[in-house]
C-alpha positions as CSV (number, residue, x, y, z in Angstrom):
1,X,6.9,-2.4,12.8
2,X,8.8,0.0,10.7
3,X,7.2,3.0,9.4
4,X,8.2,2.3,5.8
5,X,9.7,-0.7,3.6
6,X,12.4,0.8,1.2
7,X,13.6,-1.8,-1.6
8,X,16.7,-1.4,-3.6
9,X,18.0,-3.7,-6.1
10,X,19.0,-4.2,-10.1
11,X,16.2,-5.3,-12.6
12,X,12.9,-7.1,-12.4
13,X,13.1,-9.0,-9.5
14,X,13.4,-5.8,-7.1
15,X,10.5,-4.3,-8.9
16,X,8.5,-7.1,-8.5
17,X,9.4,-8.3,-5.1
18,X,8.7,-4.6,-4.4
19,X,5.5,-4.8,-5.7
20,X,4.5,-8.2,-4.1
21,X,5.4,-7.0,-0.6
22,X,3.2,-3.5,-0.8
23,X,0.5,-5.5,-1.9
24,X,0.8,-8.2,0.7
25,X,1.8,-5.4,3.5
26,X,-1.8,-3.1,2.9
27,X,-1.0,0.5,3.9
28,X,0.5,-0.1,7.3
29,X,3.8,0.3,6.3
30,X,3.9,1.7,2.3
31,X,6.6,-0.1,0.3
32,X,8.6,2.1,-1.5
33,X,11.1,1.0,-4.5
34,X,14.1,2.9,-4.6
35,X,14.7,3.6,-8.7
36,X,18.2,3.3,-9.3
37,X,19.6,6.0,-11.3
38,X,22.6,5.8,-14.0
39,X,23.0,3.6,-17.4
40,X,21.4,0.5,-16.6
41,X,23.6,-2.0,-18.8
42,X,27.4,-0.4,-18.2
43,X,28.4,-2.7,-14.8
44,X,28.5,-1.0,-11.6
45,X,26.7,2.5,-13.6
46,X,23.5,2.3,-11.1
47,X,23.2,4.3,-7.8
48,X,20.8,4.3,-5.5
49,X,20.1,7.3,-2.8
50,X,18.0,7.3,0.6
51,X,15.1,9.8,0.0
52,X,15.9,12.3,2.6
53,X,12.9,11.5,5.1
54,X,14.7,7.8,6.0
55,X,15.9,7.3,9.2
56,X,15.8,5.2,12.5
57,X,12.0,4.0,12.2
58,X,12.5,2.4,8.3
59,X,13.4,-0.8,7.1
60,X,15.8,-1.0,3.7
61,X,15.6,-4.0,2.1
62,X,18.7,-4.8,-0.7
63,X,17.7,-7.9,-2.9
64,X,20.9,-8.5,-5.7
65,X,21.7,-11.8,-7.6
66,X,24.7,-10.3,-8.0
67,X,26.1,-9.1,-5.1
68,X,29.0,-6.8,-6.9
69,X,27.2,-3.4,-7.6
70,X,29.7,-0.8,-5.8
71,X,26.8,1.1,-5.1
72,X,24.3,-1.3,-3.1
73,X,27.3,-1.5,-0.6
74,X,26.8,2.5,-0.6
75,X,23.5,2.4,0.0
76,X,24.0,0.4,3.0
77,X,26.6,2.2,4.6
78,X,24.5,5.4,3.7
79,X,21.5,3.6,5.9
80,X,24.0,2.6,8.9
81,X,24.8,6.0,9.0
82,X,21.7,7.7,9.1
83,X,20.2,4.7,11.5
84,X,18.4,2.6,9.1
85,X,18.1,-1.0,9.7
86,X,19.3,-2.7,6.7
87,X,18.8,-6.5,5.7
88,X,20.6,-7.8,2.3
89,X,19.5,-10.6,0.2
90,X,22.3,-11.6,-2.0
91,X,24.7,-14.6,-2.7
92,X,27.2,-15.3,0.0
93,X,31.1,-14.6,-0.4
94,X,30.0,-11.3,-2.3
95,X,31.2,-7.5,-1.2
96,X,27.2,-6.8,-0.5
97,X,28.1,-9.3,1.9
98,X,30.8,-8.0,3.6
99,X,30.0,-4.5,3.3
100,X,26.7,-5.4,5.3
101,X,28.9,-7.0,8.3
102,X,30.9,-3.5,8.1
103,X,27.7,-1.6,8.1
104,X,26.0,-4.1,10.7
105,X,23.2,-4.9,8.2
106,X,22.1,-8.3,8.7
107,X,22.9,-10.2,5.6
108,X,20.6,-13.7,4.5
109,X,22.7,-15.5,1.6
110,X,20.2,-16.1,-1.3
111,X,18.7,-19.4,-1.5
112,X,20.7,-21.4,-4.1
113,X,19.7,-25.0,-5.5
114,X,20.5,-27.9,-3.9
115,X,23.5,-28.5,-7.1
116,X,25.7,-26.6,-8.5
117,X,24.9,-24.6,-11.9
118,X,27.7,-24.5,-14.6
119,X,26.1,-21.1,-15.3
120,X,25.0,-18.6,-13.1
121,X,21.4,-18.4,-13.6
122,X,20.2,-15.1,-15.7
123,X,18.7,-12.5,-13.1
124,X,15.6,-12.5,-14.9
125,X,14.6,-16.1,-14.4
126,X,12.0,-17.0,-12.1
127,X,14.3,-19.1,-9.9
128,X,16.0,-16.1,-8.9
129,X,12.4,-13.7,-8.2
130,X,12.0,-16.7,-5.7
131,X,15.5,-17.1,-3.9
132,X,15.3,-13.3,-3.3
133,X,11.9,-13.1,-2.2
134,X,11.9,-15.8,-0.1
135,X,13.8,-15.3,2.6
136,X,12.3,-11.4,3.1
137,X,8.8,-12.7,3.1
138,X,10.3,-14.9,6.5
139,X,11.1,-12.0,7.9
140,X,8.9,-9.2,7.2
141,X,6.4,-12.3,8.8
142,X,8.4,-12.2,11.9
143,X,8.7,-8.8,12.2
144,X,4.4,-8.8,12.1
145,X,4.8,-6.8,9.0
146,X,2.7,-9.5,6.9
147,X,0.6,-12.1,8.9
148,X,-0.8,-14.8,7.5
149,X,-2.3,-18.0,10.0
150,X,-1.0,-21.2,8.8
151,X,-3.3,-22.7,7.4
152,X,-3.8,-19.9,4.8
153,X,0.4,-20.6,4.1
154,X,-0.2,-24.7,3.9
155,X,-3.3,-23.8,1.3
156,X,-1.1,-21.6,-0.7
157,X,1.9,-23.9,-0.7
158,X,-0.6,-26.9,-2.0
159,X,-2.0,-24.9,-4.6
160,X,1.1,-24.1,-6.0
161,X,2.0,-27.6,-5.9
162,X,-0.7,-28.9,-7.9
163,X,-0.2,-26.2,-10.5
164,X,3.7,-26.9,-10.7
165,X,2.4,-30.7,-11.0
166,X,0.0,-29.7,-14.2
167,X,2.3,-27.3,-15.8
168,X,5.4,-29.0,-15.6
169,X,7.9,-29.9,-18.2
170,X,7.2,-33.3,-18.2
171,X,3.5,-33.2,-18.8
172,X,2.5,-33.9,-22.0
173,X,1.4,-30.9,-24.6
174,X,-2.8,-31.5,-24.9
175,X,-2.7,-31.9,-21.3
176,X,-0.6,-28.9,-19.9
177,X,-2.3,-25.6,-20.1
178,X,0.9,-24.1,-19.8
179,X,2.3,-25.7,-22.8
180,X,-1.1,-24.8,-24.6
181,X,-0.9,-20.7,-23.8
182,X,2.9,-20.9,-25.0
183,X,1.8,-22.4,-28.5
């Protein structure tokens, strides 16, 4: 169990994959987002620094849909050195990816949909919250940083089916109380 979750990543989906994990983690190991510094819409402009107390007993966590900031490579090299373990969430084929086999980070391609998109899909969407957060909510359930029986999961997973069944697209306006909040 590592003494503290550090999260680093570009835009909403690392704040709020942050967020989700220190709310499902309690206060045995505090999740801390890592604010990247720099001008946020010039490419490749964002850093992100260590805080000076992480070493052996932490866990970084580097969610991208990108996978081309210069600097989340950095950050993981940074970690090897100072004996972080690292795990990357990003697109395969990506320099985050191969700059977390230099650095020995173990790397888990993003989930992608079972098609290919003519268009990448916009970092913001909800789709891409999901293919990030995904994979580090596995792990961080291995790892016996979140525990959960189950049952509780199969509940959850149902619940959110039946809500993606009412709210969907192809139910009708006067039925859909997602269509009704959005009018």
């Amino acid at each position: 169990r590592p003494r503290a979750v550090l999260i680093a990543g570009p835009g909403a989906a690392a704040t709020h994959t942050a967020d989700l994990l220190g709310t499902l983690a309690g206060p045995g190991s505090p999740v801390v987002r890592l604010a990247p510094t720099g001008v946020a819409p010039a490419a490749g402009a964002l850093r992100w620094e260590l805080p000076g107390w992480a070493g052996s007993v932490d866990l970084l966590l580097i969610t991208t849909p990108d996978g081309t900031e210069p600097s989340l490579a950095l950050l993981a090299e940074q970690a090897y050195r100072r004996g972080v373990t690292v795990v990357a969430v990003a697109p395969a084929d990506t320099p985050l990816a191969e700059a977390a086999g230099v650095s020995h980070a173990l790397f888990v391609p993003m989930a992608t949909a079972p098609y290919d998109h003519e268009e990448p899909l916009a970092a913001s969407s909800p789709g891409v919250f999901w293919a990030l957060l995904t994979p580090l909510l596995a792990l961080l359930d291995r790892i016996g940083l979140l525990t959960a029986p189950p049952e509780a999961l199969e509940k959850v997973a149902d619940r959110l089916d039946r809500i993606a069944e009412r709210c969907g697209p192809a139910i009708v306006a006067y039925s859909n109380p997602a269509k009704t909040v959005a009018a």
